[in-house]
C-alpha positions as CSV (number, residue, x, y, z in Angstrom):
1,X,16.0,-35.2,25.2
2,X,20.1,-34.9,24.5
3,X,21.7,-31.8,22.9
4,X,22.1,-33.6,19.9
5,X,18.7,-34.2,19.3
6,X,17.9,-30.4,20.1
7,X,20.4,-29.2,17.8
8,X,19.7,-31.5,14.8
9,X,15.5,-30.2,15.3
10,X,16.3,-26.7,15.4
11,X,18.5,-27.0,12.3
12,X,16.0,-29.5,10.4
13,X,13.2,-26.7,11.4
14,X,15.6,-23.6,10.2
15,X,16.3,-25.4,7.0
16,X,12.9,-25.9,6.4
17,X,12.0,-22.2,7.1
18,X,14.9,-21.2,4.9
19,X,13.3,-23.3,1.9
20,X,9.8,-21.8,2.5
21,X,11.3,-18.5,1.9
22,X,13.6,-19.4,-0.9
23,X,10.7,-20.9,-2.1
24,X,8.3,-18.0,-2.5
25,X,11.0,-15.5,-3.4
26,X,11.6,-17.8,-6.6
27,X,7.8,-17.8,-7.6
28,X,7.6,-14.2,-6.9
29,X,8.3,-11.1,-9.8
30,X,10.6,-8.8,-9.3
31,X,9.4,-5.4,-8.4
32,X,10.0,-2.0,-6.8
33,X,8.6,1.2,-5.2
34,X,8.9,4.2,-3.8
35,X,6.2,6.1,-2.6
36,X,7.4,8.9,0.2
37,X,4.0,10.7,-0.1
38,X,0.6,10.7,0.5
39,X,-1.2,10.5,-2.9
40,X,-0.6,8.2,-5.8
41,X,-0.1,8.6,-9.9
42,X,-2.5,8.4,-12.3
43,X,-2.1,4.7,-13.7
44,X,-3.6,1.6,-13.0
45,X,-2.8,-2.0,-12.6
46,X,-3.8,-4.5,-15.6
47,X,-6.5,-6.3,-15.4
48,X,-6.3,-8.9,-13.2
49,X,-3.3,-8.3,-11.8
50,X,-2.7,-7.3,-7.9
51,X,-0.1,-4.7,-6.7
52,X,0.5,-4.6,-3.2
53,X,2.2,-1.8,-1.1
54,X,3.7,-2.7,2.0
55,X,4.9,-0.6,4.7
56,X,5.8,-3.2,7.3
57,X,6.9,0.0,9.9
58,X,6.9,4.0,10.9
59,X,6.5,6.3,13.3
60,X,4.0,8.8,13.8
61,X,4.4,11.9,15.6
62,X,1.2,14.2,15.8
63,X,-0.3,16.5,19.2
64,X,-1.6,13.4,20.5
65,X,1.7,11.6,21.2
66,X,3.7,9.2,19.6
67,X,2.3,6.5,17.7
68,X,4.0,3.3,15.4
69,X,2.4,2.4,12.0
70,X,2.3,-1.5,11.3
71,X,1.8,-2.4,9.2
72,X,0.4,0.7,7.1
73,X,-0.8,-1.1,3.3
74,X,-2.6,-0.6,0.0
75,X,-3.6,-2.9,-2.6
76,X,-4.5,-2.5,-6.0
77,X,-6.4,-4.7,-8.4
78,X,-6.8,-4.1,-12.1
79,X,-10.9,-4.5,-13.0
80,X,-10.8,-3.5,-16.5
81,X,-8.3,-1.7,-19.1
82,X,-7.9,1.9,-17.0
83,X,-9.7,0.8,-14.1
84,X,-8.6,-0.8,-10.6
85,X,-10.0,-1.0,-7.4
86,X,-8.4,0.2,-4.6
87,X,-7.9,-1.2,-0.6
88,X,-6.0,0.4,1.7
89,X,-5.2,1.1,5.5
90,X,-2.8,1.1,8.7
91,X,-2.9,-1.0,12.1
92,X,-1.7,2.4,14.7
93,X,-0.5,1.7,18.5
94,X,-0.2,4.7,20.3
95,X,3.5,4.7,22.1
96,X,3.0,7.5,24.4
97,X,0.7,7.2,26.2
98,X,0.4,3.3,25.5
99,X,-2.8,2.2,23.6
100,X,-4.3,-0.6,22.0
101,X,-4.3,-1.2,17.8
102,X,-6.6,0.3,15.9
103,X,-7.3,0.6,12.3
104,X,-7.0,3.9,10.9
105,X,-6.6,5.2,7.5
106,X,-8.9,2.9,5.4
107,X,-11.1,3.3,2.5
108,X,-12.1,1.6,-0.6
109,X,-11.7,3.5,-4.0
110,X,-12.2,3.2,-7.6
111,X,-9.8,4.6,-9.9
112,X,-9.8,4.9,-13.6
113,X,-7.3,6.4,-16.2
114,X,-9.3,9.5,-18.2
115,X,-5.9,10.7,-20.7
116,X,-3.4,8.1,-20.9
117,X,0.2,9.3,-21.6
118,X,3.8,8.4,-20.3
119,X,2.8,6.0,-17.6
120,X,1.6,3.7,-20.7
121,X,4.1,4.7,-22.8
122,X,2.1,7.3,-24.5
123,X,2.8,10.9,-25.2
124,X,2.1,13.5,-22.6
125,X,0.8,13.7,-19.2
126,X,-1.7,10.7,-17.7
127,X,-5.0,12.2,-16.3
128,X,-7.1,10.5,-13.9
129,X,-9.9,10.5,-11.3
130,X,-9.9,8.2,-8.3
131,X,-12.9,7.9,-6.2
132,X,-14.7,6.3,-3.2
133,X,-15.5,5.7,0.4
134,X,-13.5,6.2,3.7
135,X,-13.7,4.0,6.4
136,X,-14.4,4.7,9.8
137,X,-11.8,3.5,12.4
138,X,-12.1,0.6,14.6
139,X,-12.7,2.8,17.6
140,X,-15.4,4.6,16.2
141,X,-13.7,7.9,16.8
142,X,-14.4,8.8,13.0
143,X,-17.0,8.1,11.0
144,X,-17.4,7.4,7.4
145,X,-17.0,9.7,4.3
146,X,-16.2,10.1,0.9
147,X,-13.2,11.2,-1.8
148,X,-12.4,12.4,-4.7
149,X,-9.5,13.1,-6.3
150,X,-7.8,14.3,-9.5
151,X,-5.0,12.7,-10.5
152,X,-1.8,14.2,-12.7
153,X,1.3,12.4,-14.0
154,X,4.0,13.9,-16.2
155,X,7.6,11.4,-17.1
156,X,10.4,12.5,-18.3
157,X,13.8,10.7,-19.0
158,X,15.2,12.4,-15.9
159,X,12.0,11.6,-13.3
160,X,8.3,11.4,-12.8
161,X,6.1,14.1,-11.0
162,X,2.6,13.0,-10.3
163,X,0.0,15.8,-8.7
164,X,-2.6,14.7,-6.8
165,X,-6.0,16.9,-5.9
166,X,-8.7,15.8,-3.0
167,X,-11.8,16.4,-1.6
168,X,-12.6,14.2,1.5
């Protein structure tokens, strides 16, 4: 095969990846996050809408070694006015010493709004409970279990707090 014709296939096959892209970046909502913590507020999706938060990358440093988190994820779905369901979980590879991937971190919850307030554009703080089962992980080093946690969220004009309580 000439140069040419490499040349004009990778660009026909980069263009084409570059539309694919463009293309689900225009059909998608805008949207943003932060979420340096472990925990979450007390608000829900809508119903039958999906939320998804994506952490395509992070290291772990614990007294086992080093470890990356890849993707680490969680994803919401509204059931019901002031209820969602909850997925969530993270692929681990131990860096040092080298392991395989495991899945680590999982569970599946049910959360529910008890007080609304600021987070839908009430007055006052949002109460709410979020319950549910933990997953073992895919070595089988931990078993299953439960939690249950209370949830508080306070907004003001000048930021949000949000205070989480668990039992697992």
């Amino acid at each position: 095969m000439c140069r040419r014709s490499q040349h004009f296939q990778s660009f026909v096959g980069h263009s084409i990846g570059a539309m694919v892209v463009f293309g689900l970046c225009a059909f998608c909502a805008p949207a943003a996050a932060y979420r340096p913590f472990d925990g979450t507020d007390a608000a829900v999706a809508k119903k039958g809408e999906m939320e998804i938060e994506l952490q395509p990358a992070g290291r772990l440093r614990d007294e086992s070694g080093a470890s990356l988190i890849a993707p680490a994820w969680v994803v919401n779905y509204g059931l019901r006015e002031d209820w969602e369901a909850v997925f969530e979980g993270q692929g681990q590879t131990s860096l040092s010493p080298p392991g395989p991937t495991t899945l680590t971190a999982a569970g599946a919850f049910l959360k529910h709004v008890v007080v609304p307030g600021g987070l839908q554009d009430k007055a006052g703080p949002n109460v709410a409970t979020e319950f549910g089962i933990l997953l073992p992980d895919s070595t089988g080093t931990s078993g299953a279990g439960a939690s249950l946690a209370a949830i508080v969220s306070q907004r003001w004009d000048w930021g949000t707090i949000h205070l989480n309580a668990r039992l697992r």
